[in-house]
C-alpha positions as CSV (number, residue, x, y, z in Angstrom):
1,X,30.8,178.1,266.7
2,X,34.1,179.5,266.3
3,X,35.4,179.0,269.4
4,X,35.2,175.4,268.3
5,X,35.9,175.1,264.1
6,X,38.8,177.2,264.6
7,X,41.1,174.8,266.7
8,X,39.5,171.6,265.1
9,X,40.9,173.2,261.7
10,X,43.9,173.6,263.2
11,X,44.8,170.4,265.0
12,X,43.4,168.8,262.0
13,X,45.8,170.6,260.1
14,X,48.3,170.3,262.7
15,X,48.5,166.8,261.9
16,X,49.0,166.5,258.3
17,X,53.1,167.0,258.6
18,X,53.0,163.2,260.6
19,X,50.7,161.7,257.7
20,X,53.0,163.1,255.1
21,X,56.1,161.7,256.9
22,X,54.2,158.3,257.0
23,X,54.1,158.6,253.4
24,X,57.6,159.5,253.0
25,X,57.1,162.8,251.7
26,X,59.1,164.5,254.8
27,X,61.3,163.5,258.0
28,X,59.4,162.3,261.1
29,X,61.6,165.0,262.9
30,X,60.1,167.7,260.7
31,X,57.0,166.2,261.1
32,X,56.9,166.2,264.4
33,X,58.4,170.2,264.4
34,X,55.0,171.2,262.7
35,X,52.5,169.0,264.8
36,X,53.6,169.7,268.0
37,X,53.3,173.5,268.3
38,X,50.3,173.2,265.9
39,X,47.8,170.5,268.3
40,X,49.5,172.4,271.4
41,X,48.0,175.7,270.7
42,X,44.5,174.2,269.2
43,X,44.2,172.5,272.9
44,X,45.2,176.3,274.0
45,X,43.0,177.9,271.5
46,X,39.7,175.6,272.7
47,X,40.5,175.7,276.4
48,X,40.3,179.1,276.6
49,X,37.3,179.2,274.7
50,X,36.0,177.1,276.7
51,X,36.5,178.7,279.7
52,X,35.7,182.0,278.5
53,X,32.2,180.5,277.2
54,X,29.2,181.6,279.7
55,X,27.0,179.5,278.3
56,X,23.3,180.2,277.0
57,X,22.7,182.2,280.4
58,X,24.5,185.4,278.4
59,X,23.9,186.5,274.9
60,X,27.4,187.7,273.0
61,X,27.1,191.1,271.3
62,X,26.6,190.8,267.2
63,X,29.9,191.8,266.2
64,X,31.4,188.9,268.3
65,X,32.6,187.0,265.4
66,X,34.3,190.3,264.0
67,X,36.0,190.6,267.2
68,X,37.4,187.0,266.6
69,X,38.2,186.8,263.0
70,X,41.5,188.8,263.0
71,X,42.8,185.7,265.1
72,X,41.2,182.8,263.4
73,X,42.9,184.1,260.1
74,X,46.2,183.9,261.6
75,X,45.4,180.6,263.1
76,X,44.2,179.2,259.8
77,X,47.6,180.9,258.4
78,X,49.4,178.5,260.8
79,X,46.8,176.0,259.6
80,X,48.0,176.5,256.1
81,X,51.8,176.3,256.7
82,X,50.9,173.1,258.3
83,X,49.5,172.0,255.5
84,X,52.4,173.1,252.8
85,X,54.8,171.2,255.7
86,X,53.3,167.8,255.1
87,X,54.8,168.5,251.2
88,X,57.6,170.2,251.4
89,X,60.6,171.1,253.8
90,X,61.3,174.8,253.3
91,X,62.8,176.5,257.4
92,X,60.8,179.4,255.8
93,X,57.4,177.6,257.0
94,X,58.6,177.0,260.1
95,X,59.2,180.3,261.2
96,X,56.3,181.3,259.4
97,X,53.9,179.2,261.3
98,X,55.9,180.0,264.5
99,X,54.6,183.7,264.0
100,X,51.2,183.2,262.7
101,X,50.9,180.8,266.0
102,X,51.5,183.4,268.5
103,X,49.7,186.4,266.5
104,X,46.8,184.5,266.2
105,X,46.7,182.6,269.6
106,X,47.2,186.8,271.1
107,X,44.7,188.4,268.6
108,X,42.1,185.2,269.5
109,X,42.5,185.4,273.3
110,X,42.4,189.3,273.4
111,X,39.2,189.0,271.7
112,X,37.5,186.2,273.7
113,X,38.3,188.3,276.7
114,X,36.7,191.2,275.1
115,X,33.9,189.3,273.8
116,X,33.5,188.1,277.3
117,X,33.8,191.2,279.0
118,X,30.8,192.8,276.1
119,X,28.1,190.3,276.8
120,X,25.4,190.3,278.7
Protein backbone atom coordinates (compact mmCIF):
# COMPACT_ATOMS: atom_id res chain seq x y z
CA UNK A 1 0.00 0.00 0.00
CA UNK A 2 2.84 2.16 0.23
CA UNK A 3 4.43 1.55 -2.63
CA UNK A 4 1.41 3.32 -4.07
CA UNK A 5 0.07 6.26 -1.40
CA UNK A 6 3.47 7.38 -1.23
CA UNK A 7 3.99 8.85 -4.88
CA UNK A 8 0.17 9.58 -5.30
CA UNK A 9 0.89 12.03 -2.17
CA UNK A 10 3.62 13.29 -3.79
CA UNK A 11 2.56 14.10 -7.34
CA UNK A 12 -0.54 15.28 -5.75
CA UNK A 13 1.50 17.51 -3.88
CA UNK A 14 3.81 17.97 -6.65
CA UNK A 15 1.14 19.84 -8.32
CA UNK A 16 -0.14 22.37 -6.03
CA UNK A 17 2.88 25.04 -7.04
CA UNK A 18 0.94 25.19 -10.89
CA UNK A 19 -2.66 25.63 -9.03
CA UNK A 20 -1.16 28.37 -6.85
CA UNK A 21 0.43 30.08 -9.90
CA UNK A 22 -3.06 29.80 -11.58
CA UNK A 23 -4.27 31.72 -8.81
CA UNK A 24 -1.66 34.25 -8.81
CA UNK A 25 -0.19 33.41 -5.72
CA UNK A 26 3.38 32.59 -7.39
CA UNK A 27 5.27 32.73 -10.94
CA UNK A 28 4.41 29.96 -13.49
CA UNK A 29 8.32 29.69 -13.67
CA UNK A 30 8.46 28.83 -9.91
CA UNK A 31 5.64 26.86 -10.40
CA UNK A 32 6.82 24.92 -12.76
CA UNK A 33 10.54 24.57 -10.64
CA UNK A 34 8.54 22.61 -7.89
CA UNK A 35 6.20 20.41 -10.15
CA UNK A 36 8.62 19.13 -12.38
CA UNK A 37 11.15 17.42 -10.14
CA UNK A 38 8.19 16.68 -7.72
CA UNK A 39 5.71 14.40 -10.47
CA UNK A 40 9.23 13.22 -12.04
CA UNK A 41 10.30 11.33 -9.06
CA UNK A 42 6.64 10.11 -7.94
CA UNK A 43 6.61 8.37 -11.66
CA UNK A 44 10.27 7.17 -10.38
CA UNK A 45 9.15 6.40 -6.98
CA UNK A 46 5.95 4.03 -8.40
CA UNK A 47 7.90 2.47 -11.26
CA UNK A 48 10.20 1.10 -9.23
CA UNK A 49 7.72 -0.13 -6.87
CA UNK A 50 6.21 -1.52 -9.34
CA UNK A 51 8.76 -3.43 -10.67
CA UNK A 52 10.15 -4.45 -7.55
CA UNK A 53 6.43 -5.84 -6.62
CA UNK A 54 6.31 -9.90 -6.91
CA UNK A 55 2.92 -9.95 -6.66
CA UNK A 56 0.71 -12.17 -4.28
CA UNK A 57 3.04 -15.26 -5.34
CA UNK A 58 5.58 -13.97 -2.38
CA UNK A 59 4.64 -12.72 1.05
CA UNK A 60 6.93 -9.52 2.27
CA UNK A 61 8.49 -9.90 5.75
CA UNK A 62 6.40 -7.85 8.66
CA UNK A 63 8.75 -5.22 9.13
CA UNK A 64 8.49 -4.26 5.35
CA UNK A 65 6.80 -1.03 5.98
CA UNK A 66 9.59 -0.17 8.63
CA UNK A 67 12.01 -0.80 6.04
CA UNK A 68 10.15 1.88 3.86
CA UNK A 69 9.20 4.52 6.18
CA UNK A 70 12.62 6.29 6.55
CA UNK A 71 12.06 7.16 2.67
CA UNK A 72 8.35 7.94 2.54
CA UNK A 73 9.13 10.68 5.35
CA UNK A 74 11.55 12.36 3.17
CA UNK A 75 9.31 12.06 0.29
CA UNK A 76 6.43 13.50 2.09
CA UNK A 77 9.06 16.24 3.34
CA UNK A 78 9.41 17.02 -0.46
CA UNK A 79 5.71 16.70 -0.39
CA UNK A 80 5.42 19.38 2.09
CA UNK A 81 7.84 21.94 0.52
CA UNK A 82 5.71 21.47 -2.36
CA UNK A 83 3.01 22.35 -0.68
CA UNK A 84 4.58 25.75 1.27
CA UNK A 85 5.81 26.50 -2.71
CA UNK A 86 2.27 26.89 -4.03
CA UNK A 87 2.25 30.01 -1.15
CA UNK A 88 5.20 31.42 -0.89
CA UNK A 89 8.59 31.95 -2.93
CA UNK A 90 11.35 31.45 -0.42
CA UNK A 91 14.99 29.65 -2.74
CA UNK A 92 15.18 28.03 0.72
CA UNK A 93 12.26 25.45 -0.35
CA UNK A 94 13.75 24.85 -3.28
CA UNK A 95 16.83 23.49 -2.15
CA UNK A 96 15.06 22.05 0.51
CA UNK A 97 12.86 19.82 -1.59
CA UNK A 98 15.85 19.23 -3.92
CA UNK A 99 17.45 17.26 -0.87
CA UNK A 100 14.54 15.71 0.67
CA UNK A 101 13.92 14.39 -3.18
CA UNK A 102 17.07 12.55 -3.50
CA UNK A 103 17.25 11.29 0.26
CA UNK A 104 14.04 9.92 0.08
CA UNK A 105 13.94 8.57 -3.53
CA UNK A 106 17.70 6.64 -2.19
CA UNK A 107 16.38 5.60 1.31
CA UNK A 108 12.92 4.29 -0.62
CA UNK A 109 14.77 2.39 -3.43
CA UNK A 110 17.36 0.85 -1.06
CA UNK A 111 14.58 -0.42 0.92
CA UNK A 112 12.34 -1.84 -1.89
CA UNK A 113 15.38 -3.70 -2.97
CA UNK A 114 15.84 -4.97 0.42
CA UNK A 115 12.37 -5.63 0.97
CA UNK A 116 12.54 -7.50 -2.26
CA UNK A 117 15.55 -9.43 -1.62
CA UNK A 118 13.75 -10.45 2.30
CA UNK A 119 10.66 -12.02 0.93
CA UNK A 120 9.68 -15.14 0.30
Amino acid sequence: MLAFAVPSALATAGLQPLLGAATGAVELRWAIGLTAPAVIVAGLVFGAGRLFDRGDSVQPPWYSAWMLFPGAFLLAGAAAMCIFGALVEFSVITWTMWVLLIAGSLLWAAAMVLVRSASR
